[in-house]
C-alpha positions in Angstrom: -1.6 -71.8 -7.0 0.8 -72.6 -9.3 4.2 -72.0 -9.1 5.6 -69.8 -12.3 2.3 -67.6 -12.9 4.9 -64.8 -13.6 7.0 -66.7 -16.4 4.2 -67.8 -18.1 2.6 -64.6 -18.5 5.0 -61.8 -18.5 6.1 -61.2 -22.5 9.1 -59.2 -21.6 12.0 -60.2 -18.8 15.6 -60.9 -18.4 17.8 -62.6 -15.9 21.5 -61.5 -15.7 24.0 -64.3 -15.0 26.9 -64.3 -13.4 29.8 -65.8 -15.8 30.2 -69.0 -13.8 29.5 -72.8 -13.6 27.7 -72.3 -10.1 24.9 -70.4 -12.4 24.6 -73.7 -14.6 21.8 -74.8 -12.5 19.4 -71.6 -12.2 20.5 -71.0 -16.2 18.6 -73.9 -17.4 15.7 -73.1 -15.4 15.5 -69.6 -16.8 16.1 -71.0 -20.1 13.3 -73.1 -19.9 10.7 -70.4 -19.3 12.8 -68.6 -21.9 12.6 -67.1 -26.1 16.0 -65.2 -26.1 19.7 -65.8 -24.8 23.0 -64.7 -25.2 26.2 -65.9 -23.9 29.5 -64.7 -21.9 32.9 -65.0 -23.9 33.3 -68.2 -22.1 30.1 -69.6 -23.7 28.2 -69.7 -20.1 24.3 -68.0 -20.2 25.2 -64.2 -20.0 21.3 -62.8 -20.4 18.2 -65.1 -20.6 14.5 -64.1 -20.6 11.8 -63.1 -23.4 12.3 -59.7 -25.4 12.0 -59.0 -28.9 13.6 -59.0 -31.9 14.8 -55.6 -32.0 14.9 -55.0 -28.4 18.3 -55.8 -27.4 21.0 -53.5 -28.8 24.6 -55.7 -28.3 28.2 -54.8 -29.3 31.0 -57.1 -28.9 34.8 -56.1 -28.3 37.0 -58.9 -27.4 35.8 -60.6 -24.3 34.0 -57.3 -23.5 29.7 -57.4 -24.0 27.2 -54.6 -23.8 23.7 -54.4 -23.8 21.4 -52.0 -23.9 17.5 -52.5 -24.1 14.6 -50.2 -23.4 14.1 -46.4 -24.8 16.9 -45.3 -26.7 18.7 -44.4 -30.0 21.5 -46.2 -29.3 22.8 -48.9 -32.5 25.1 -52.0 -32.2 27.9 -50.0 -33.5 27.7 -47.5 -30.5 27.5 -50.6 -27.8 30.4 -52.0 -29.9 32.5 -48.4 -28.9 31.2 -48.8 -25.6 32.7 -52.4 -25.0 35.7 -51.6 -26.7 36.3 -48.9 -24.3 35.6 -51.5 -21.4 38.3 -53.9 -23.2 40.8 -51.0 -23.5 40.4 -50.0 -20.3 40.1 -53.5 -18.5 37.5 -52.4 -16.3 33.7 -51.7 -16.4 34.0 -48.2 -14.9 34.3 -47.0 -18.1 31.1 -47.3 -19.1 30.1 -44.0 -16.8 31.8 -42.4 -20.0 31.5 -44.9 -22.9 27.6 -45.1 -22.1 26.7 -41.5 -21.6 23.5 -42.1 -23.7 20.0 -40.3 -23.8 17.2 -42.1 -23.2 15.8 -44.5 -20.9 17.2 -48.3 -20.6 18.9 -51.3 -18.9 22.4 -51.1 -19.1 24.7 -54.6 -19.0 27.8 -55.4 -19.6 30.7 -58.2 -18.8 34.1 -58.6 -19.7 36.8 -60.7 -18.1 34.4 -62.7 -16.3 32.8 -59.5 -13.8 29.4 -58.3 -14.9 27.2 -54.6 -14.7 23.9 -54.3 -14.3 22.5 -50.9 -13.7 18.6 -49.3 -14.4 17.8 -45.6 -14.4 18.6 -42.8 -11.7 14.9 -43.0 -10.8 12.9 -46.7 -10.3 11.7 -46.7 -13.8 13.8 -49.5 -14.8 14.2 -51.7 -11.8 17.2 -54.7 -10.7 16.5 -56.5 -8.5 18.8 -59.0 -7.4 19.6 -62.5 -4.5 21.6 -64.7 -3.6 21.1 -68.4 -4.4 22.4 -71.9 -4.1 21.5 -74.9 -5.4 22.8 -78.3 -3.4 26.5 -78.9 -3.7 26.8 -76.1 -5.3 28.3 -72.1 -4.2 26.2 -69.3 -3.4 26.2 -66.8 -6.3 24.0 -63.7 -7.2 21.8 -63.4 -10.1 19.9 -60.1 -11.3 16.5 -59.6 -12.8 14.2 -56.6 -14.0 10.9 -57.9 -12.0 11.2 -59.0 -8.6 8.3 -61.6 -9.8 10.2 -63.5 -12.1 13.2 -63.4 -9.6 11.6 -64.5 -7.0 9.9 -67.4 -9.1 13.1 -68.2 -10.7 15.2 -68.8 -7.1 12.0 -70.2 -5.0 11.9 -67.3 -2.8 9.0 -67.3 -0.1 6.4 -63.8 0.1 8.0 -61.9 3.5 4.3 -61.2 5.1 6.2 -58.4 7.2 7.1 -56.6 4.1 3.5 -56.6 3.2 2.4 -55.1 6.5 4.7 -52.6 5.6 2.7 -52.1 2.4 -0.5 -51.1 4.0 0.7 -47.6 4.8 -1.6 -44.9 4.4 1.3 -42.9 2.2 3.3 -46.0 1.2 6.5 -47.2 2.9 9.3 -44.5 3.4 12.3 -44.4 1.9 13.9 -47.1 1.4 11.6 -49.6 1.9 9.0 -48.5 -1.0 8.5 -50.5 -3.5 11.2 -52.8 -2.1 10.3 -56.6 -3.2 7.9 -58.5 -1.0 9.6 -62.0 -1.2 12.1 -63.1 1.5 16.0 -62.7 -0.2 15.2 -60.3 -2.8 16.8 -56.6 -2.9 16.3 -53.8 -5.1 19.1 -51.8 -6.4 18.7 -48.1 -5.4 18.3 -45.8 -8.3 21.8 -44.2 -9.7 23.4 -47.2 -8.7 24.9 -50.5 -10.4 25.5 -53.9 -9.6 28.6 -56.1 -10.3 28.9 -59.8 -10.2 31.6 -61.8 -9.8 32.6 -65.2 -10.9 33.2 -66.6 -7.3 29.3 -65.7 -6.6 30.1 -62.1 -5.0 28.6 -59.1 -5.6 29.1 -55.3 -5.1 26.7 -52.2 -5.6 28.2 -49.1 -6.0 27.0 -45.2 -6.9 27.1 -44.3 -10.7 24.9 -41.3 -10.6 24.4 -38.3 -8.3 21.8 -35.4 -8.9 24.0 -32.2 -9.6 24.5 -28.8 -7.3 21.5 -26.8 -7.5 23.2 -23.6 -8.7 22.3 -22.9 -12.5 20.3 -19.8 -13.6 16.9 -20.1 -14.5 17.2 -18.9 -18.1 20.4 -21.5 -18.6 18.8 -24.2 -17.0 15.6 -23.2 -19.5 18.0 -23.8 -22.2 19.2 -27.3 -20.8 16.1 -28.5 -20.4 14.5 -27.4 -23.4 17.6 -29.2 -25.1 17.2 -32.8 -23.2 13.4 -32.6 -23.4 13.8 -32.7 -27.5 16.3 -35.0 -27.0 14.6 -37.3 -24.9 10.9 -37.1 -27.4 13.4 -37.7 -30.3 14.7 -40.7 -29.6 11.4 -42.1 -28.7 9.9 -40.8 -31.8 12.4 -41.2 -34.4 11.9 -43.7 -37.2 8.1 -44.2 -36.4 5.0 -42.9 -38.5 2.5 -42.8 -35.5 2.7 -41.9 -32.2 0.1 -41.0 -29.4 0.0 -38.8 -27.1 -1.6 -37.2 -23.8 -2.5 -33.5 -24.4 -3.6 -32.3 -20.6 -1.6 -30.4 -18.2 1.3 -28.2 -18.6 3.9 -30.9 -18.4 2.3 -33.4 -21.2 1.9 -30.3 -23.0 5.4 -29.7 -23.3 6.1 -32.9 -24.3 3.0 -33.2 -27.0 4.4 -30.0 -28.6 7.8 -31.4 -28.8 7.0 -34.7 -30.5 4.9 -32.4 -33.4 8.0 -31.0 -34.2 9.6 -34.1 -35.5 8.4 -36.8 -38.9 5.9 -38.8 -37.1 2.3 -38.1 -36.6 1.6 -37.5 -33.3 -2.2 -38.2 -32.3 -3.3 -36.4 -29.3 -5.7 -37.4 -26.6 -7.4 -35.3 -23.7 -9.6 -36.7 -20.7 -12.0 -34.7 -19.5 -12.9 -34.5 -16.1 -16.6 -33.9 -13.9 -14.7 -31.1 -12.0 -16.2 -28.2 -13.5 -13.2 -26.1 -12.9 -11.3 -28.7 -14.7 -9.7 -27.0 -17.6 -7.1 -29.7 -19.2 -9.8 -29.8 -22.5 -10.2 -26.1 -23.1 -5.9 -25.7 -23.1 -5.7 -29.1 -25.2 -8.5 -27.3 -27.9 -6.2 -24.2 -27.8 -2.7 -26.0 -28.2 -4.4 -28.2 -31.0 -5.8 -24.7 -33.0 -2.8 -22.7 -32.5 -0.2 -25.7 -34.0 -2.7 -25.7 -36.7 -4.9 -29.0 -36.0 -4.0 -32.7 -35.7 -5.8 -35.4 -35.1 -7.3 -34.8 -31.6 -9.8 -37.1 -29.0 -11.2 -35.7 -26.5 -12.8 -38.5 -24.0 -15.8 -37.5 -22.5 -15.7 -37.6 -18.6 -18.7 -40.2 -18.8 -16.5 -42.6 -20.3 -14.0 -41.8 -18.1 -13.7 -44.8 -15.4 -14.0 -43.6 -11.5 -11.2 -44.8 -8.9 -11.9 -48.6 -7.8 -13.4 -49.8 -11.2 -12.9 -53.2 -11.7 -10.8 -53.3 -8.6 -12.3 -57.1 -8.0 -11.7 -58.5 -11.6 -8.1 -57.0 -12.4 -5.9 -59.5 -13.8 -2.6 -57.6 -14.6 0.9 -59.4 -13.7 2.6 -56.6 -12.0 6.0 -57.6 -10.0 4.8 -55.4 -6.8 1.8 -54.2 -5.4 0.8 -50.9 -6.4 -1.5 -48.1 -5.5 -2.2 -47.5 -9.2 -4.3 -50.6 -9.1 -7.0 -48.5 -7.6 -7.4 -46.1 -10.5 -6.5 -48.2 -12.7 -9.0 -48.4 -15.4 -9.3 -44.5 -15.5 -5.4 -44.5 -16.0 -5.3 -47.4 -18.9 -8.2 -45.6 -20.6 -6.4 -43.5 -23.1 -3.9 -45.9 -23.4 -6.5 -48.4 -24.5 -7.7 -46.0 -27.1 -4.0 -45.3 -28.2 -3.3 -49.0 -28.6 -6.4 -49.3 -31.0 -5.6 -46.6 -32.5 -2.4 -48.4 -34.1 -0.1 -46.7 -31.4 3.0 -48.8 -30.4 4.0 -45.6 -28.2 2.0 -43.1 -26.2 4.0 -40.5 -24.9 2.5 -38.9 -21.2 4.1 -35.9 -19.0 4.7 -38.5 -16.2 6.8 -37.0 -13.6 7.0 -33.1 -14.6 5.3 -32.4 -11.5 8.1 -34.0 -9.5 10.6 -32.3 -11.3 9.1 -29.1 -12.2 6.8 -27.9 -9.6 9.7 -29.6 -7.1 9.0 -29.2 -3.2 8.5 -26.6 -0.8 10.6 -28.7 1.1 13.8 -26.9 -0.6 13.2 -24.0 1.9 14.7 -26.2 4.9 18.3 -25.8 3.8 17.6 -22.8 1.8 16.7 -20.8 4.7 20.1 -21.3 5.4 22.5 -20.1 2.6 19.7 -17.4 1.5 17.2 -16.6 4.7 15.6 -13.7 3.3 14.8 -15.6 0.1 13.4 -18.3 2.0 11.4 -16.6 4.3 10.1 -14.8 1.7 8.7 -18.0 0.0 7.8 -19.2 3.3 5.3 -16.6 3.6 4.1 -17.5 0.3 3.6 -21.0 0.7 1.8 -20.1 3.9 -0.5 -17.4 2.7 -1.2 -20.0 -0.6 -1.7 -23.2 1.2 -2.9 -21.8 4.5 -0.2 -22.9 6.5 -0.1 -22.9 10.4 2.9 -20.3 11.1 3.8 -22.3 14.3 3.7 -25.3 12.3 6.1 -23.9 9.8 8.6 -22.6 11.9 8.7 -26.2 14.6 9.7 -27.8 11.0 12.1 -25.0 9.6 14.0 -25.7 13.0 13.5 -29.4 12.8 17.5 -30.5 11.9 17.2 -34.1 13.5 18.1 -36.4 10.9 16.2 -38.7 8.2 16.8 -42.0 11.0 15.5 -40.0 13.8 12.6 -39.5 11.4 12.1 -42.9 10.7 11.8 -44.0 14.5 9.5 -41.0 15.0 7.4 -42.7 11.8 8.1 -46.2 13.7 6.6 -44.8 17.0 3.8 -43.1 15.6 2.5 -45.8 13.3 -1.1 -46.1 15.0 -1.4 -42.4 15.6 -4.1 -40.2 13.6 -3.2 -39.3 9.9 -1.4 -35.7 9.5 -3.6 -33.0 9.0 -4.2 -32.2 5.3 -3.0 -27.9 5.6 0.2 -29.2 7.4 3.1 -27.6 5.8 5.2 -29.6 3.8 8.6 -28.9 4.9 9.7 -32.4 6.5 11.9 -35.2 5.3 7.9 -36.7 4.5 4.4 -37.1 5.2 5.0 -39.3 8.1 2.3 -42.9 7.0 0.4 -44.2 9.4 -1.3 -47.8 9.5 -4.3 -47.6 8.6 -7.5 -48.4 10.9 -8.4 -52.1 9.8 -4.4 -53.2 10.2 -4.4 -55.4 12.9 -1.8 -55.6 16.1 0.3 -58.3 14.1 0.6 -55.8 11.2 1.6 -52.9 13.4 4.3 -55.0 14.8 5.6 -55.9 12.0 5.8 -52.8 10.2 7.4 -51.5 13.2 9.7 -53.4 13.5 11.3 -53.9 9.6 11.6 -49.7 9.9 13.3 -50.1 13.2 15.3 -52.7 12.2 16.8 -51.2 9.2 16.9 -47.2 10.4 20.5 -47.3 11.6 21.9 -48.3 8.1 19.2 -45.9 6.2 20.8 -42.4 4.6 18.1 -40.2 3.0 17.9 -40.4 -1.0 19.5 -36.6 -1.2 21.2 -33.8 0.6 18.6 -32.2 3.0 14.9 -32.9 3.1 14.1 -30.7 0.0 16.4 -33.0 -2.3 15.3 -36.0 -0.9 11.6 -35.2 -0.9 11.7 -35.1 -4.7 13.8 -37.6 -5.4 11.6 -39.7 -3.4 8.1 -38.0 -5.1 10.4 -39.0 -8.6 11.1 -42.7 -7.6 7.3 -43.3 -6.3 5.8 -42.3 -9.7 8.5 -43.4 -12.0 6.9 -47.0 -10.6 3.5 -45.8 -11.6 5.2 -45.2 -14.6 6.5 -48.9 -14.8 3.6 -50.6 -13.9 1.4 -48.7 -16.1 4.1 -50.0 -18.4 3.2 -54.0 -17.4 -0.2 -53.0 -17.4 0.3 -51.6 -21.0 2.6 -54.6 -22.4 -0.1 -57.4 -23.4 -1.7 -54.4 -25.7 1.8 -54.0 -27.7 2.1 -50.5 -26.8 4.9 -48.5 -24.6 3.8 -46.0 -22.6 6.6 -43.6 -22.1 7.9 -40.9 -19.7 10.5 -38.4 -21.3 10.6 -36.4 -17.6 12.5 -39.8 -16.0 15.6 -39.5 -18.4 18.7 -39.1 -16.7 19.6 -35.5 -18.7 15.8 -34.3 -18.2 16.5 -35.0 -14.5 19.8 -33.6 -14.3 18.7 -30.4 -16.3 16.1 -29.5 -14.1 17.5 -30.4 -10.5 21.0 -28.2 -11.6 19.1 -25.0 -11.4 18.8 -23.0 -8.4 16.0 -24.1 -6.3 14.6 -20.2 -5.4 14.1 -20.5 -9.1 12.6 -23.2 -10.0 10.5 -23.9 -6.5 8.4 -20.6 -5.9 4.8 -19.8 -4.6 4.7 -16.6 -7.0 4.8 -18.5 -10.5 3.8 -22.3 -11.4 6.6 -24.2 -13.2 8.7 -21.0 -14.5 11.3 -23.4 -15.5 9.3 -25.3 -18.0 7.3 -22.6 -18.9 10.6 -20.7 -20.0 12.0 -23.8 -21.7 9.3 -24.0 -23.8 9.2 -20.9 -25.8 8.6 -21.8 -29.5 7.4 -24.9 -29.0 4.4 -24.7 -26.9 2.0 -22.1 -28.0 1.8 -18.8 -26.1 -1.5 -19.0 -25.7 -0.6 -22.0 -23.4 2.6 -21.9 -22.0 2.2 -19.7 -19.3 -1.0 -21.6 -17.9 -0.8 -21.8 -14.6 -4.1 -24.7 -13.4 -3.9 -28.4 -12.8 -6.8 -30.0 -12.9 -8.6 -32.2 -9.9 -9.9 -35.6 -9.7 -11.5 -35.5 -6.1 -14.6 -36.2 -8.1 -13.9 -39.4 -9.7 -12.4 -40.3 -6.1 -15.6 -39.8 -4.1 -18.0 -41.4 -6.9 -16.0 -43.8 -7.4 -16.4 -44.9 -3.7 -20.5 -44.9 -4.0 -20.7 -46.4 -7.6 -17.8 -49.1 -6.4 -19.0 -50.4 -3.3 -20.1 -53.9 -4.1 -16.2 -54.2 -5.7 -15.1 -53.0 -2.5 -17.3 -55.1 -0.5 -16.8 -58.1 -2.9 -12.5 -57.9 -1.7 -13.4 -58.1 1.9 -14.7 -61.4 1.6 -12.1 -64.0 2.5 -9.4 -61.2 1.9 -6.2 -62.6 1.4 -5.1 -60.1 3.9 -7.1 -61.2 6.6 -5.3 -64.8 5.8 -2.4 -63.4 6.8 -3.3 -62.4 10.0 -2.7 -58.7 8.9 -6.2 -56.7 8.6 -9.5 -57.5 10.4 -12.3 -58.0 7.8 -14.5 -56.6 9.7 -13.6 -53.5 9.8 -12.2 -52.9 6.7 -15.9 -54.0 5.8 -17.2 -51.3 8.1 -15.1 -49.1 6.7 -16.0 -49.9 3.0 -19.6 -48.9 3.9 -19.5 -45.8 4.9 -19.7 -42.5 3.3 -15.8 -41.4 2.8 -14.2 -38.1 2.0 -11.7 -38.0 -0.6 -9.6 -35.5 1.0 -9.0 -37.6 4.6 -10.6 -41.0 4.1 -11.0 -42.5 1.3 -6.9 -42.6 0.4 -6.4 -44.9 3.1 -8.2 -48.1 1.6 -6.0 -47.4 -1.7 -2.6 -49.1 0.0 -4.6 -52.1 1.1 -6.8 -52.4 -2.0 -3.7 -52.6 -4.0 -1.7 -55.2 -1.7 -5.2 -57.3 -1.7 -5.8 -57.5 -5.5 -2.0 -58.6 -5.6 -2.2 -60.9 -3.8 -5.4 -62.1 -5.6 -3.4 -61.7 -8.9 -0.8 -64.6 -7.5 -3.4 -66.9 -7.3 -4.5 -67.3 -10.9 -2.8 -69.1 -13.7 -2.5 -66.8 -16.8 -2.2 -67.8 -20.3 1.7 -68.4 -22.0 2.9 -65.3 -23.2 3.5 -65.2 -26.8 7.0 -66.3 -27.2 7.4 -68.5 -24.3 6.9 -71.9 -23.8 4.4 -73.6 -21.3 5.5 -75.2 -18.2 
């Protein structure tokens, strides 16, 4: 295997430095595998990896630095305000003010030798960060935005427990998804930055917190509406092309939005075998009523099922992912975009996070405003056929999110949770799945029960946390649909994962905005005047159940095909055989079939480590 399959192929990383000599060492080796570089005041390696030309936005003030690269209007002359407010006020705090920008990006910045790193409230844009030491030399920590490059860059070793932990039926629970899978690495939690010291230190601290839940629907209709545009317009502005998805409700709003500015906006629909599936009727509507565009609808033929290609995949993505099993039906469109001419392609990523929210609200609600939430209580249970026992044991379930994690711990081998149960706990409690061997259990058993003292749930009460969780797990499918995206020089962005978008919708009151007796009112409100009444109010969401089932028959020999001297099974934590057995069967979509997609992911990862890829443009061989 060899040893830097990460920095040979990956076109787009950066490593931040501390602004020391202990750094020296691990600077030259990053600048090795390195296009781009910029330097502290004192001349030492500030940031070092591969980006474009235009990608970094910097402004100098003094000894003060700031950087800003990813989706964003921002120009050298406002990063140049921003560090002079740093220098002015000696400290980097003053960048929660000075930096209030919309968008989505990387923030850094040092001055007088301390540097910030921070990404987005949400795990779209990722740090990751360790401690490391060359001989005779101090301890210091260095950041990164993959954990692959990191973890190349420093020598780390893969931590086999924290792939055990990956096989989860649901994925790993808060905090541990989408944590790194090398020994030494950490990821810094969303809302949060990192400082780094010049003696090798380093602190995290909160920058962000989601806002009190108390705004009226119509007002919070108006924010929304207001940081949507903003968030499209500074995506779109200065281009002549853009693409778009044109399905559901939530890339709908966002399609409409983009029309309204200078660029061309080409839309695209998928459809889908479901014969109920009615994303390409509402796209033909939207595209008649704004008076035509240029419009694709792909037939669902073309349409790739879940597991294609699942044994030839050769994407360089820093974690395993569970997008890996759809992933040809998810990269379709944005194929087609790419060759289109597209260098951005625009989806409604994460509006069903955000909008639809979680029934899960109603466990503190039922407290400040009982009759309300009973109401909706009986609403959910009438609409999703809820068990009324069920719903009341969990309404009157106040243990908190660590006794949840040892009940997950405990339960780890038990059968999965019944599809109609309600969903008013901290989470679907995972489960391992039937092929995980005794090794694996223990393993994942024991990380969750080693960390649950220190864990603290990602937001007040389980209806907060639950979305900020449902937020962070697809933001990543948003990322690495990203590095799946990047060797086709397009972006694939998500206007729902900016940090006003967010903050718009989670301000307003959640009776509002969560409620069995209208879908989405809040976005459906926001967007009168720019999505077409004959759409806005639609209330559907169309179903790939289909494409999950077929997928299974028509993919077997692929499935089959990763059973044979599975990497997994190397390390001791499935048993081939009976992931073969269960490969071979006939498998529902609804209970079975979900379970392989945790370990299909972590296998073709693994797989992916093993080849040597081509030098990215830009870089230099090793």
């Amino acid at each position: 295997m060899d040893r830097f399959p990460s920095l040979q192929a990956v076109s787009a990383w950066f490593v931040v430095l501390p602004d020391t000599d202990a750094a020296a060492l691990l600077a030259a080796e990053a600048l090795h595998h390195a296009s781009q570089n910029l330097c502290h005041a004192s001349g030492r390696p500030w940031l070092v990896g591969r980006w474009g030309p235009q990608a970094m936005v910097v402004g100098e003030h003094e000894d003060a630095r700031v950087a800003v690269i990813g989706e964003h209007a921002v120009t050298a002359r406002d990063a140049e305000r921003a560090a002079a407010a740093v220098t002015r006020a000696r400290s980097l705090e003053a960048l929660d003010h000075a930096a209030d920008w919309a968008g989505s990006f990387h923030l850094i910045a040092g001055c007088g030798g301390r540097v910030r790193v921070q990404g987005t409230v949400v795990e779209l844009r990722r740090v990751f960060h360790t401690g490391t030491a060359r001989p005779g030399s101090q301890e210091v920590v260095v950041a990164c935005d993959r954990a692959d490059v990191l973890a190349e860059l420093t020598g780390a070793a893969l931590d086999e427990r924290r792939i055990a932990l990956e096989l989860l039926s649901t994925g790993a629970p808060y905090p541990w998804a989408g944590a790194p899978v090398w020994r030494g690495l950490h990821a810094l939690p969303g809302g949060h930055h990192l400082t780094l010291f010049p003696d090798g230190r380093a602190r995290t601290a909160r920058w962000w917190s989601p806002p009190d839940p108390v705004v009226p629907l119509a007002e919070g209709a108006a924010r929304l509406r207001e940081a949507l545009v903003e968030a499209v317009g500074v995506r779109t502005g200065g281009r002549d092309l853009v693409t778009s998805d044109l399905g559901g409700v939530d890339s709908t709003a966002v399609h409409c939005t983009a029309v309204r500015g200078d660029a061309e906006v080409v839309a695209y629909t998928a459809a889908l075998h479901d014969e109920a599936g009615d994303d390409v009727c509402f796209a033909r509507r939207t595209v008649q009523a704004l008076g035509g565009m240029e419009h694709h609808v792909v037939p669902a033929g073309d349409i790739a099922m879940t597991f294609d290609g699942i044994d030839t995949l050769d994407d360089v993505l820093d974690t395993p992912s569970i997008l890996t099993v759809d992933r040809n039906r998810r990269m379709g469109i944005v194929e087609l975009a790419a060759a289109r001419g597209s260098r951005l392609h625009l989806t409604g990523l994460g509006g069903d996070e955000l909008l639809a929210g979680t029934p899960a609200r109603l466990h503190s609600l039922v407290l400040s405003h009982p009759l309300v939430a009973l109401r909706s209580v009986r609403g959910y249970a009438a609409k999703y056929q809820w068990n009324r026992r069920a719903v009341l044991r969990q309404l009157a379930d106040r243990r908190p999110y660590r006794a949840w994690i040892e009940r997950v711990a405990l339960d780890l081998t038990e059968p999965p949770v019944a599809a109609g149960e309600p969903l008013l706990d901290w989470a679907v409690p995972p489960r391992m799945p039937p092929w995980a061997t005794a090794e694996a259990v223990a393993a994942a058993r024991e990380l969750l029960r080693d960390g649950r003292n220190a864990v603290e749930p990602r937001g007040r009460g389980h209806g907060e946390h639950r979305e900020l969780v449902a937020m962070d797990g697809i933001s990543q499918w948003a990322r690495h649909i990203g590095q799946m995206a990047a060797p086709l020089g397009i972006t694939v962005s998500a206007p729902y994962y900016d940090t006003r978008v967010i903050e718009a919708a989670l301000a307003v009151r959640p009776q509002e905005r969560i409620t069995p007796w209208r879908y989405k009112p809040l976005v459906v409100e926001a967007m009168r005047g720019i999505v077409p009444e004959a759409v806005r109010s639609r209330a559907t969401k169309a179903n790939a159940t289909f494409e999950e089932e077929a997928g299974v028959r028509e993919h077997r020999p692929a499935l089959l095909a990763l059973c044979e001297d599975s990497r997994l099974a190397r390390l001791g934590l499935v048993d081939e055989g009976v992931l073969r057995a269960w490969c071979r069967r006939a498998l529902s979509a609804e209970s079975e079939s979900y379970l392989l997609h945790s370990t299909i992911a972590c296998e073709v990862w693994l797989r992916s480590r093993e080849r040597t890829p081509l030098p990215a443009d830009g870089g230099r061989r090793t």
